[in-house]
DRENDOVO-483492 format. One line per field, with one value per residue (C-alpha): x, y, z. Coordinates in pm, 1 decimal. Layout:
u <- c(X	...)
v <- c(Y	...)
w <- c(Z	...)
***
This chain:
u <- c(12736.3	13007.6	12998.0	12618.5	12709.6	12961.5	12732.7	12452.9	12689.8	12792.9	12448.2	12325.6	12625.7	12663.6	12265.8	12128.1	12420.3	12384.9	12349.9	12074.6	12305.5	12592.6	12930.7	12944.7	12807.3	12806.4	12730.9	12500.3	12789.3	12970.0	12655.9	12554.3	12940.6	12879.0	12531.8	12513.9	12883.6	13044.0	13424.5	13433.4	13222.7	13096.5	12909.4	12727.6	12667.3	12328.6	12207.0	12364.9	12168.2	11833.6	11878.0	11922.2	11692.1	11404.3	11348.8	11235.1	11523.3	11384.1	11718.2	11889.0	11801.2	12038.1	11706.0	11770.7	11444.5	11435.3	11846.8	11744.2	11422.2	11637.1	11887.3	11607.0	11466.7	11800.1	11845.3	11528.8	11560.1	11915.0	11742.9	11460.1	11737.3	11942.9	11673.2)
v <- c(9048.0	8809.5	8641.0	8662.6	8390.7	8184.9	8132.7	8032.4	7833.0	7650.4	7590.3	7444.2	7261.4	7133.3	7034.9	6975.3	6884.4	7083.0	7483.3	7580.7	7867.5	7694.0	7768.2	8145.4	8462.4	8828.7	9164.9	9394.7	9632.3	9505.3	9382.7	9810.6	9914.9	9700.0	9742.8	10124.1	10211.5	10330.1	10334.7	10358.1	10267.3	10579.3	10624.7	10258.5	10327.3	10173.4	10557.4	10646.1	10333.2	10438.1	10793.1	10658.0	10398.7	10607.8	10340.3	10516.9	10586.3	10384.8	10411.2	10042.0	9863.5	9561.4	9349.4	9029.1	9085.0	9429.5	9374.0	9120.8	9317.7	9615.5	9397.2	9240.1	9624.0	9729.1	9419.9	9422.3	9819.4	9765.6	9481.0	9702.7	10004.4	9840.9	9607.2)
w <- c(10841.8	10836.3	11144.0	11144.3	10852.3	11026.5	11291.6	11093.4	10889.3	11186.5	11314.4	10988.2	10932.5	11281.5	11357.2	11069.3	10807.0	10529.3	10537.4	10230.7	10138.8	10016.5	10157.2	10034.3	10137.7	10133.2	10356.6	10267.7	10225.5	10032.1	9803.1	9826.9	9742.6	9401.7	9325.0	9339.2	9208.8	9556.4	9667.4	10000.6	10326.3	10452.1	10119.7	10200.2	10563.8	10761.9	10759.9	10411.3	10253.9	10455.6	10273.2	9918.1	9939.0	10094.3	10366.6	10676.0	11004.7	11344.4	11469.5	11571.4	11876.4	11845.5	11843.7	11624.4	11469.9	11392.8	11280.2	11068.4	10972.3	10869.9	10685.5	10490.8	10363.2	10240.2	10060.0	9894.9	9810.6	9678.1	9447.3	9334.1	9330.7	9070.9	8919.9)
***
């Protein structure tokens, strides 16, 4: 999410002085619209994704882990989607 990345970006930048990402980044929807050939958002929803990419629904707590938990399974089955 973006400002899941200015945040972070900030942090690194402001306590330890150089963020290990670089200065770019990108969401995971946007990274989903490319990598599977979709137009709009709907198509690359949380639940949407979950359904293509077989990874199992445990609904969304709003738990930083879990979020970042979830966010970490549709990344990794939208690199082993595309290959």
């Amino acid at each position: 999410m973006g400002v899941d990345f200015t945040f972070i970006y900030w942090y690194y930048h402001t306590f330890v002085g150089v963020p290990p990402f670089g200065f770019d980044g990108i969401d995971i929807k946007s990274f989903a619209m490319a990598a599977l050939r979709k137009r709009t958002l709907p198509e690359v929803s949380r639940t949407e994704l979950k359904r293509i990419l077989e990874i199992p629904d445990y609904g969304f707590s709003h738990d930083p882990l879990e979020d970042a938990e979830m966010q970490a399974a549709l990344f990794f089955g939208l690199l082993h989607k595309v290959g």
